[in-house]
ZAKOL-238031 format. One record per residue (C-alpha): residue number from 1; residue in one letter; z, x, y. Coordinates in nm, 2 decimals, always signed. Each point is the difference from the previous one (the first is absolute). Example, Ala and Ser with C-alpha at 12.3 -4.5 7.8 and 13.67 -1.06 7.14 Angstrom:
<miros>
  nr rest     zz     xx     yy
   1    A  +0.78  +1.23  -0.45
   2    S  -0.07  +0.14  +0.34
</miros>
This chain:
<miros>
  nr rest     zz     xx     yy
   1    X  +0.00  +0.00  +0.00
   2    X  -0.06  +0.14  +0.35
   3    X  +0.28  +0.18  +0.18
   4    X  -0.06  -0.20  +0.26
   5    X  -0.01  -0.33  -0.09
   6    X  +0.34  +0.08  -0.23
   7    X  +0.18  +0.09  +0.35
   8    X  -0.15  -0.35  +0.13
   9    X  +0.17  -0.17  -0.30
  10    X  +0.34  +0.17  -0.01
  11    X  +0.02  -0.04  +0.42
  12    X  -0.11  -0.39  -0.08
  13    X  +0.24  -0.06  -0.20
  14    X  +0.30  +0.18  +0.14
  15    X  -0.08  -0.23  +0.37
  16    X  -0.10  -0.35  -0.06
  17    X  -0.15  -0.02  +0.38
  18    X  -0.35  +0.00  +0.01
  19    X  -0.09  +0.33  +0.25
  20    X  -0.25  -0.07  +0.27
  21    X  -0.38  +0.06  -0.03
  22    X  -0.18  -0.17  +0.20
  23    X  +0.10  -0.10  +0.37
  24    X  -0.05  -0.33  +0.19
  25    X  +0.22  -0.08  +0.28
  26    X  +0.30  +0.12  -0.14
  27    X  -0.09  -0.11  -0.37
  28    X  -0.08  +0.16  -0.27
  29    X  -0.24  -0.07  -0.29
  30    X  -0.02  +0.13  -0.31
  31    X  -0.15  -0.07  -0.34
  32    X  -0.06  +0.11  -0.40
  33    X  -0.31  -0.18  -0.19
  34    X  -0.01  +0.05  -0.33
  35    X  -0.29  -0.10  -0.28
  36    X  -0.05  +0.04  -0.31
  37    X  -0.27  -0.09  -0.27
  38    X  +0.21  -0.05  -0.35
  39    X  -0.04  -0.08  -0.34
  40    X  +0.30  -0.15  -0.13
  41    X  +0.10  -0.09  -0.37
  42    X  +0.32  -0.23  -0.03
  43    X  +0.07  +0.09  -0.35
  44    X  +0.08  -0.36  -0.11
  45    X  +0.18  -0.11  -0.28
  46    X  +0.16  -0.30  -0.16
  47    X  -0.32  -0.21  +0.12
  48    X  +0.04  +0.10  +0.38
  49    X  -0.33  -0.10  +0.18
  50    X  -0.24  +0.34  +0.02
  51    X  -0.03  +0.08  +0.41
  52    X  -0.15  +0.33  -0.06
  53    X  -0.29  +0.10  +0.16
  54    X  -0.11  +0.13  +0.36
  55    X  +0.18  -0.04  +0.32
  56    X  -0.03  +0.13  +0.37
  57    X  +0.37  +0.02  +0.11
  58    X  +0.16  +0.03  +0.35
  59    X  +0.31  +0.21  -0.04
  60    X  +0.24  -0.06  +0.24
  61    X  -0.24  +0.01  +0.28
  62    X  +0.15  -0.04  +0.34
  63    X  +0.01  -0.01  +0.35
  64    X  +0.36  +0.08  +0.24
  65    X  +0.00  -0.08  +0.35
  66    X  +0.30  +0.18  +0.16
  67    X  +0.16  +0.14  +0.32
  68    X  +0.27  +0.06  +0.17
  69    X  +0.14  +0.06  +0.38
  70    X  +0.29  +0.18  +0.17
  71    X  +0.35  -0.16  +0.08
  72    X  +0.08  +0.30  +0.15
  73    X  +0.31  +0.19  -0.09
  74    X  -0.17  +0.20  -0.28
  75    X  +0.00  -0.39  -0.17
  76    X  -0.39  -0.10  -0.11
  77    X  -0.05  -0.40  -0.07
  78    X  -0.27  -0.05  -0.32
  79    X  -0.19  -0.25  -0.23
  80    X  -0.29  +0.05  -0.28
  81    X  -0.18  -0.31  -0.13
  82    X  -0.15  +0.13  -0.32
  83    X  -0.28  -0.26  -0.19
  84    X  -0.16  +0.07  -0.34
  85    X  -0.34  -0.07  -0.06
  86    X  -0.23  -0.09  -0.30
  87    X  -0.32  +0.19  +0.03
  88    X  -0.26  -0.08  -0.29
  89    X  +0.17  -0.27  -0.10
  90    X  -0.04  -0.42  +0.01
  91    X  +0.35  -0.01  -0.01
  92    X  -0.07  -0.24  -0.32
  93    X  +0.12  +0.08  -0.36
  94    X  -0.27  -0.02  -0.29
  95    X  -0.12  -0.37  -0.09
  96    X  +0.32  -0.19  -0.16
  97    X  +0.26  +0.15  +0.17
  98    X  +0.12  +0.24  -0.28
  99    X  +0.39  +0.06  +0.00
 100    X  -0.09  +0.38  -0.04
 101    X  -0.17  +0.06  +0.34
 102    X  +0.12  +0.13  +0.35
 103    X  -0.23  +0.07  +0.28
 104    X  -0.07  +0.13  +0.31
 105    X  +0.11  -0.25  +0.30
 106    X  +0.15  +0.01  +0.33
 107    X  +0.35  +0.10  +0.06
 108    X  +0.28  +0.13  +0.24
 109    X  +0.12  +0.34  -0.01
 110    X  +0.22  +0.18  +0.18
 111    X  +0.08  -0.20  +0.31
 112    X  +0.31  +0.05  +0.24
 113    X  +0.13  +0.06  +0.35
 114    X  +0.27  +0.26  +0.10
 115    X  +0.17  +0.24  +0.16
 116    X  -0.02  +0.41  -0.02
 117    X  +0.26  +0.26  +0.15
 118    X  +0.17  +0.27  -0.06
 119    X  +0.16  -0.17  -0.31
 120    X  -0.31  -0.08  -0.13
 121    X  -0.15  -0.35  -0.05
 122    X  +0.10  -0.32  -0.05
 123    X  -0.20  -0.31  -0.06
 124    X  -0.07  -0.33  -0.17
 125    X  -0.26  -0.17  -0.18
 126    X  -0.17  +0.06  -0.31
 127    X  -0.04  +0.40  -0.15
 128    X  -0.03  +0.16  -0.28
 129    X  +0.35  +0.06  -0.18
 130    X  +0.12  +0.36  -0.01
 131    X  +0.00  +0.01  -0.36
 132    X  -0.35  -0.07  -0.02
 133    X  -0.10  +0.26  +0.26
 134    X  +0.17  +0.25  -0.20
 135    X  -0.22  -0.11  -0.29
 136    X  -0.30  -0.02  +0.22
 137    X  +0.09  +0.37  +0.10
 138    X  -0.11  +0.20  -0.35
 139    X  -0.26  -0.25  -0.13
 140    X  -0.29  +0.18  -0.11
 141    X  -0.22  -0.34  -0.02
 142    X  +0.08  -0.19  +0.27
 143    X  -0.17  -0.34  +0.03
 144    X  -0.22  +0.11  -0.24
 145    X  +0.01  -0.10  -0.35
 146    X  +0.33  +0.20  -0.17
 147    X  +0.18  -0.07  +0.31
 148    X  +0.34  +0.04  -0.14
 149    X  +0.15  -0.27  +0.11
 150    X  -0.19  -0.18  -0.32
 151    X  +0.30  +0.19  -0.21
 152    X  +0.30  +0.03  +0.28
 153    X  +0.03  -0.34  +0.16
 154    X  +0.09  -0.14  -0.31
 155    X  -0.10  -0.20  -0.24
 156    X  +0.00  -0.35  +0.22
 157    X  +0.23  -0.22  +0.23
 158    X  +0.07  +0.15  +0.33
 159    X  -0.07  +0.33  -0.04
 160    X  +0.09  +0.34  +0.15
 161    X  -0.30  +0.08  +0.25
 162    X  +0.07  -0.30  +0.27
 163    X  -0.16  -0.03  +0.35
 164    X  +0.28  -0.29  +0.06
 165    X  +0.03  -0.19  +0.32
 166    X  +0.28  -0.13  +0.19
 167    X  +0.13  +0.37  -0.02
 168    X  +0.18  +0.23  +0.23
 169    X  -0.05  +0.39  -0.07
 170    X  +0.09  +0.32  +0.16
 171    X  -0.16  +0.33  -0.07
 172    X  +0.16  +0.30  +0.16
 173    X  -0.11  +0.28  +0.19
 174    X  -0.07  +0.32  -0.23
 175    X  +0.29  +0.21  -0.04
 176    X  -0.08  +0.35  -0.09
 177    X  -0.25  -0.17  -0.25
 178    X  +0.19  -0.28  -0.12
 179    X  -0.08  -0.38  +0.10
 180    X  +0.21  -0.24  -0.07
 181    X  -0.16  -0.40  -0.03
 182    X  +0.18  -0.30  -0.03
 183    X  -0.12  -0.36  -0.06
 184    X  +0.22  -0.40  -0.01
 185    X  -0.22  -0.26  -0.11
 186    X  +0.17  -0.37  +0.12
 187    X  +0.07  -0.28  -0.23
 188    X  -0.42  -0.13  -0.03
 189    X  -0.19  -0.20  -0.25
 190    X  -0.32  +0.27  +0.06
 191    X  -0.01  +0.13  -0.38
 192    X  -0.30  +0.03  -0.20
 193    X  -0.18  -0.08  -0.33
 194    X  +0.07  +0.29  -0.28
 195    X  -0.07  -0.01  -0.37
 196    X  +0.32  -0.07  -0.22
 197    X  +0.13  +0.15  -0.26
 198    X  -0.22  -0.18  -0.21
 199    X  -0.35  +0.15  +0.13
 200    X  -0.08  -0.34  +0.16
 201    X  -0.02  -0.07  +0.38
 202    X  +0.31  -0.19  +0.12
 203    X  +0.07  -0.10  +0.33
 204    X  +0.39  +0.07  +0.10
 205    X  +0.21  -0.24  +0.15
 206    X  -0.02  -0.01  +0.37
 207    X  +0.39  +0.02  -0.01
 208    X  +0.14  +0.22  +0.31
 209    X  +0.11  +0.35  -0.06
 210    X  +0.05  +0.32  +0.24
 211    X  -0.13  +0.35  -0.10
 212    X  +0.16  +0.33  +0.14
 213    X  -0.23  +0.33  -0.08
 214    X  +0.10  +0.35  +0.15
 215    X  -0.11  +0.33  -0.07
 216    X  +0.01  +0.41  +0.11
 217    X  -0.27  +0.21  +0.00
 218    X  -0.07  +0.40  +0.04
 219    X  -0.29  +0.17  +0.10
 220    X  -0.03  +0.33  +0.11
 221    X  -0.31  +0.25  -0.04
 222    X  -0.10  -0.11  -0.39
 223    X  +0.33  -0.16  -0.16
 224    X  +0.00  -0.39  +0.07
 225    X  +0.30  -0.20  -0.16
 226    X  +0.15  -0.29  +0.02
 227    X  +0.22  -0.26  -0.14
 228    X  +0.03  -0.40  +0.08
 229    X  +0.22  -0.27  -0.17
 230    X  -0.15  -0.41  +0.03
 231    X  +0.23  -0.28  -0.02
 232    X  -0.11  -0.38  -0.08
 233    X  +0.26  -0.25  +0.00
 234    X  +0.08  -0.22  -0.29
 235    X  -0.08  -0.32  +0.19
 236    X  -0.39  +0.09  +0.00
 237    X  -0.02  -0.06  -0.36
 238    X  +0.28  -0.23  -0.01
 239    X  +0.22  +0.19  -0.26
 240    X  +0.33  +0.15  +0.05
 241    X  -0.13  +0.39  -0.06
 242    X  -0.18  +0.17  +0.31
 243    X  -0.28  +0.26  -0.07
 244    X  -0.02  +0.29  +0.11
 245    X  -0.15  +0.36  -0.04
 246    X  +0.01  +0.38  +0.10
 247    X  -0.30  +0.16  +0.05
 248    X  -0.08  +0.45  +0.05
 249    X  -0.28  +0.10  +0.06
 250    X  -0.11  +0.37  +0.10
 251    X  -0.30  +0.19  +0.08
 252    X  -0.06  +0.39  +0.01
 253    X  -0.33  +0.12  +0.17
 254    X  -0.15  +0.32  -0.12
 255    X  -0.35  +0.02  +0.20
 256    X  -0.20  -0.06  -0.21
 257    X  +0.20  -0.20  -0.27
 258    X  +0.24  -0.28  +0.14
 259    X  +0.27  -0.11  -0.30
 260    X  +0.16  -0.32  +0.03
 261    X  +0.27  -0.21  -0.23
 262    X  +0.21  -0.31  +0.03
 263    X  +0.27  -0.16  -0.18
 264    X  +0.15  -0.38  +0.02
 265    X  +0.30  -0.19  -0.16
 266    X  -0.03  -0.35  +0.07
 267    X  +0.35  -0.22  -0.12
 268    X  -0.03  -0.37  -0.07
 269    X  -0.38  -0.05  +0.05
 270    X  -0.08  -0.33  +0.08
 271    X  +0.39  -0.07  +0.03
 272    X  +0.04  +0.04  -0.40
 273    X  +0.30  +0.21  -0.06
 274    X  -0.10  +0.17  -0.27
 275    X  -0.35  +0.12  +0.10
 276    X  +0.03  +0.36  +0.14
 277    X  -0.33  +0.14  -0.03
 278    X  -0.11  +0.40  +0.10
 279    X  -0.31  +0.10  +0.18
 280    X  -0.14  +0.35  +0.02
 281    X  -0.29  +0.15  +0.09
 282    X  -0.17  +0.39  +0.13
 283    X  -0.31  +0.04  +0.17
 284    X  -0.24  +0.36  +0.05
 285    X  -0.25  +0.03  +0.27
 286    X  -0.18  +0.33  +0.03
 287    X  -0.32  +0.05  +0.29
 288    X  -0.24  +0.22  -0.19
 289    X  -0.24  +0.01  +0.30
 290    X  +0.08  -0.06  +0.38
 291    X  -0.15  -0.32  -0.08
 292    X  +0.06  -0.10  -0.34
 293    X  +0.32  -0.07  -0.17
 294    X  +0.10  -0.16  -0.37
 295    X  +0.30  -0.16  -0.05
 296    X  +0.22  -0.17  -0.27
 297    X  +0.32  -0.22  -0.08
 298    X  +0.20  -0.15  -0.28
 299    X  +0.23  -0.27  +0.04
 300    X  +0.23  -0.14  -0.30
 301    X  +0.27  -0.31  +0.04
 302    X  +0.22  -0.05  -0.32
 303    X  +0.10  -0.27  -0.19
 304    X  +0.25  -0.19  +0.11
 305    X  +0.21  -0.31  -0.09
 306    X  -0.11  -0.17  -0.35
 307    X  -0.24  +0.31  -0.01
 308    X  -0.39  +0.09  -0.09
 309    X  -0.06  -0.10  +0.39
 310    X  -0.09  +0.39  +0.07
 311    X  -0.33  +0.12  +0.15
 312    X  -0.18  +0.32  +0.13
 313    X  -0.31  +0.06  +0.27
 314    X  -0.21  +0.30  +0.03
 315    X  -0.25  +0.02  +0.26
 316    X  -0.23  +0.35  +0.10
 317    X  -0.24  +0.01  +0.30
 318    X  -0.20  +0.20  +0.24
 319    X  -0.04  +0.00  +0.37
 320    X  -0.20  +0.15  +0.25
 321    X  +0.09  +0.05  +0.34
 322    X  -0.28  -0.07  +0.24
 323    X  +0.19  +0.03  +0.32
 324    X  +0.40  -0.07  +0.13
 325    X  -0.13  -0.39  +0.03
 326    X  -0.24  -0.07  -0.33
 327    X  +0.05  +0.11  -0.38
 328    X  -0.13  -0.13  -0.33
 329    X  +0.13  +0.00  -0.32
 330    X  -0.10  -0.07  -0.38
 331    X  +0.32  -0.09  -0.22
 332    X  +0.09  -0.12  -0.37
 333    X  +0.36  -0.19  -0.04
 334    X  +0.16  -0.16  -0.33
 335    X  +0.31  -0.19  -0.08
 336    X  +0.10  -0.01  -0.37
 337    X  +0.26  -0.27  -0.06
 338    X  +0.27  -0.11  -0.31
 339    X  -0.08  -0.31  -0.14
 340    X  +0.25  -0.22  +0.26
 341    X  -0.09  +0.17  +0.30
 342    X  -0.29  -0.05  +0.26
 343    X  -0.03  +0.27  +0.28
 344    X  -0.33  +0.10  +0.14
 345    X  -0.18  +0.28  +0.10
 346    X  -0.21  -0.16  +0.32
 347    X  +0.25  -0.17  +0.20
 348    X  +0.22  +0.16  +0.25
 349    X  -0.20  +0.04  +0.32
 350    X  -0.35  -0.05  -0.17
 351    X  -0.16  -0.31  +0.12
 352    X  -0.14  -0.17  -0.35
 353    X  +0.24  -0.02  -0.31
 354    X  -0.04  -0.14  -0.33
 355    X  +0.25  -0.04  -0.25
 356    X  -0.04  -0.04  -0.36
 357    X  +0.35  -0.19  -0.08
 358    X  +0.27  +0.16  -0.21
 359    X  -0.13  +0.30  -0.25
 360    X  -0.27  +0.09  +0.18
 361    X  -0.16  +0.34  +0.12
 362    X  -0.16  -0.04  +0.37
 363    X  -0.24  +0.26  +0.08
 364    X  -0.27  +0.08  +0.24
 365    X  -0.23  +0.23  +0.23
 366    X  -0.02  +0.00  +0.35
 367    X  -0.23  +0.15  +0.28
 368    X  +0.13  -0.03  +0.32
 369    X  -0.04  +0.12  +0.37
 370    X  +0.26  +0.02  +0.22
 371    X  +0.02  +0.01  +0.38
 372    X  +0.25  +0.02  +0.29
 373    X  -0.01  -0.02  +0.34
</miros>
């Protein structure tokens, strides 16, 4: 992966305020379009529909309009608006409707309004949790198929890789490399459809439930670490067992090999006391030419609970670097799953996903471009 773009993702992730590009009148505007051509298999089983074939996805495409203006008193007043688009998509499923399917559509991303100082920034709206920007920080395949959060946010319900609103955050200013990042999400009914433990889609009860996510991250010259701890109270699934999870992830940079690992215990998933489940996975990235680079990651979740619900995804690529805006990339991902589980391997931030039900083996290619601006 280019050195470059690497710094891009680490800086991305550790602030969750979109840095100014483009000027206009004291706003900003900013931007990443991303396409891809893919051929995706679903893997089904147990008489799940067949949805493979070709797709063009948009993955997370988006536009951020943001800006902010002097209070004086070394005390800045902010907002971003983020929107995702779907480029090369209808923003319809296949005919019927299949269970299986997600697609590209329109969304809201990141969106707040704040304050910045001295003590670093406060602000409310909806953002991405600290626990998932330290996962978004050392994925190799990011919204591309073998995004990791296929394996890591777990195997349905809520999930650990939120953009919640109704939340409050604070992210502090860096201290000798370490930033600290904070997030409350209020009491809300804004939770979304998973897959259950039984490889169907299920739609969770819009009961209320808070969220509190914090995390602390180092970077300095090539180390980058950091560790974050998600809570979801029991009221979201209406149990009396809140879930939670730790998550470390680390990434070493050795121009021009980048090494990166993660590891996750989540308690009570899905509010069941007795699921504990552990998620690990490592990542190599090594530019062979200024402009070329392969890369690779494996990520493995064990069983958990009643058991034979484990799963693994391998996914290999190649990118080339056209210039600091525009890249391209080819990639292969897989997810091999038990007989009772049903991860996939090209969900996460990639626009189309297909799910073969319980037992099955997702696969696919993918050619994609991506540009930002």
């Amino acid at each position: 992966m280019n050195k470059k773009l690497l710094t891009l993702a680490i800086a991305g992730a550790l602030v969750p305020f979109a840095l100014p590009v483009t000027a206009m009148a004291g706003v900003t505007v900013s931007g990443y379009a991303h396409v891809s051509v893919d051929s995706l298999n679903n893997g089904g089983v147990n008489n799940e529909p067949n949805l493979g074939g070709s797709y063009i996805s948009s993955n997370a495409s988006n536009i951020v309009i943001s800006g902010d203006t002097d209070l004086g008193g070394g005390l800045k007043a902010l907002f971003s608006a983020q929107t995702f688009l779907s480029l090369g998509s209808d923003n319809n499923p296949p005919p019927g409707n299949p269970a299986g399917f997600s697609y590209d559509q329109f969304s809201n991303g990141n969106t707040y309004a704040g304050l910045e100082g001295g003590f670093g920034t406060i602000a409310a709206g909806r953002n991405d949790s600290p626990m998932k920007q330290l996962g978004r920080a050392v994925d190799l395949f990011g919204n591309e198929i073998g995004d990791s959060r296929n394996i890591i946010s777990g195997p349905g319900g809520y999930g650990f890789d939120q953009r919640p609103g109704h939340t409050l955050f604070y992210v502090s200013p860096d201290m000798s490399g370490v930033t600290v990042k904070a997030a409350y999400t209020l009491e809300n009914s804004d939770l979304s459809t998973g897959v259950g433990l039984s490889g169907t889609p299920t739609q969770i009860p819009a009961r209320k439930g808070s969220e509190s996510s914090v995390s602390a991250v180092y970077s300095q010259g090539i180390v980058f670490g950091g560790l974050a701890y998600e809570y979801h109270s029991a009221s979201i699934y209406g149990t009396s067992n809140a879930e939670s999870a730790v998550r470390a992830a680390g990434a070493i940079n050795f121009d021009p090999v980048r090494v990166t690992a993660l590891y996750q215990h989540d308690a009570n998933v899905e509010g069941v006391s007795a699921n504990k489940l552990n998620v690990w996975g490592v990542g190599v990235a090594y530019t062979f030419i200024p402009t070329y680079a392969v890369k690779a990651q494996y990520y493995h979740a064990n069983t958990y609970g009643a058991g034979n619900n484990g799963a693994h995804m391998v996914a290999v690529g190649v990118t080339h670097t056209f210039s600091k805006n525009a890249e391209a990339y080819l990639d292969y991902a897989k997810t091999n799953n038990d007989s009772a589980a049903a991860y996939s391997a090209l969900a996460g931030g990639h626009g189309n996903n297909i799910n073969g039900g319980v037992g099955s083996d997702p696969h696919g290619v993918s050619l994609g471009m991506i540009y930002t601006f």
